[in-house]
C-alpha positions as semicolon CSV with decimal commas, in nm:
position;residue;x (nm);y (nm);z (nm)
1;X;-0,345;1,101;0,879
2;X;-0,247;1,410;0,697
3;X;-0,071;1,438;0,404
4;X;0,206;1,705;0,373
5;X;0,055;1,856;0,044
6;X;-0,169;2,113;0,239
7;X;-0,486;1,927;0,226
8;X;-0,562;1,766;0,547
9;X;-0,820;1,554;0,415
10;X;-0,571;1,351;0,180
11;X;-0,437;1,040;0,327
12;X;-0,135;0,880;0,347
13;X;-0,011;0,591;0,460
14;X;0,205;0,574;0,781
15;X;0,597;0,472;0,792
16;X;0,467;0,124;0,864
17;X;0,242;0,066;0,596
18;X;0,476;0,255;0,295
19;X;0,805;0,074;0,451
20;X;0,588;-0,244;0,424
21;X;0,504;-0,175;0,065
22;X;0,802;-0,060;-0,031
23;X;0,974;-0,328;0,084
24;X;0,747;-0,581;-0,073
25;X;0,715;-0,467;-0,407
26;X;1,159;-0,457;-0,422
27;X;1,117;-0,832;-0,294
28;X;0,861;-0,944;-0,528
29;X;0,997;-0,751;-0,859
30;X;1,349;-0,757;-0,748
31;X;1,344;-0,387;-0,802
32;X;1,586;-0,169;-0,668
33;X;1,457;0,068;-0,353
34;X;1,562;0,398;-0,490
35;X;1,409;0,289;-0,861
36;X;1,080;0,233;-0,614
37;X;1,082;0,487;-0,425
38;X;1,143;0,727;-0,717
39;X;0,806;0,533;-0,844
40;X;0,621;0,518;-0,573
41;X;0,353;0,770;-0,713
42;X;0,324;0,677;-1,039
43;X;0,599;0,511;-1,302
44;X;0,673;0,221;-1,198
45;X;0,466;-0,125;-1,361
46;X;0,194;-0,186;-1,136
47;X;-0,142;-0,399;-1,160
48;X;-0,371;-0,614;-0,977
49;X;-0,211;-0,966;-1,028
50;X;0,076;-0,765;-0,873
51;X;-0,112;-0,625;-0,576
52;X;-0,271;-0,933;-0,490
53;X;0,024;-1,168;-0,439
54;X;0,173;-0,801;-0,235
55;X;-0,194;-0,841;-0,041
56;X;-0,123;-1,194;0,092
57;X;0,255;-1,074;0,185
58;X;0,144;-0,777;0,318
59;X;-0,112;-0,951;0,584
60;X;0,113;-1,184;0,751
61;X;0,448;-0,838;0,755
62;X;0,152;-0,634;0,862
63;X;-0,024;-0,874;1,089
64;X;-0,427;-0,755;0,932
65;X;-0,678;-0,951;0,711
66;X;-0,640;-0,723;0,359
67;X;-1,026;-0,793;0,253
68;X;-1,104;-0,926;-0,122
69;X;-1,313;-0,552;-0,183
70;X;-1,048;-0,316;-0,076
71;X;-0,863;-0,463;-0,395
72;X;-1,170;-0,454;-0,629
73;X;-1,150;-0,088;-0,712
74;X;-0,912;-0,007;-1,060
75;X;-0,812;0,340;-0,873
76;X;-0,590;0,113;-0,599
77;X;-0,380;0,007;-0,853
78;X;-0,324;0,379;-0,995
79;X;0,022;0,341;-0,839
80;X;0,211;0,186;-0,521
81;X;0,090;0,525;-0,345
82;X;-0,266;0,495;-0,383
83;X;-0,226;0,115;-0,305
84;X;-0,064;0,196;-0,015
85;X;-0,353;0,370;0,117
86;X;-0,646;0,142;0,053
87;X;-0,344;-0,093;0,301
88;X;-0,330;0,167;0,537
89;X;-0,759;0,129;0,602
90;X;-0,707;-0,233;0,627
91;X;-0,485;-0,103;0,935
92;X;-0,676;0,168;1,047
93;X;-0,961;-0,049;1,077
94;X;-0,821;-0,321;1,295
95;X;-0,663;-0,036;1,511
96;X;-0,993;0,105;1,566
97;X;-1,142;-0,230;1,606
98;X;-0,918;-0,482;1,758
99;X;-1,069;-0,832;1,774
């Protein structure tokens, strides 16, 4: 997917997967939407103890298996944004590859 910042080789997650994360990061921090949203790029606390209790949430609202390495890099937890993303290849993958 293209991102809307000119350079069609940046990706971005779809609706689905930034609704998704959106949604569970409010739940889990009890963070107001527009305080998230407003962070979703950077700004708001974010680290991996955080995005791997969002992980297990995020693969039963998302219905795909989140694999162990897609969380192992320090750049996914940059921000909500670029978490998003390494989500949105979990996705992609099981959309190209249905079981």
């Amino acid at each position: 997917m293209a991102s809307d910042t000119g350079n069609p080789t940046e990706t971005v997650p779809s609706d689905r997967v930034r609704e998704a994360v959106l949604g569970c990061y409010c739940q889990l921090q009890h963070a107001e939407r527009t305080v998230v949203e407003g962070g979703f790029h950077g700004g708001i606390p974010f680290d991996s103890i955080l995005g791997v209790e969002m992980a297990a949430n995020l693969e039963i609202t998302l219905g795909v298996t989140i694999p162990e390495e897609r969380l192992m890099r320090t750049s996914v937890y940059a921000s909500l944004a670029a978490f998003a993303i390494a989500i949105q290849g979990c996705v992609d993958a099981v959309e190209e590859n249905p079981a």
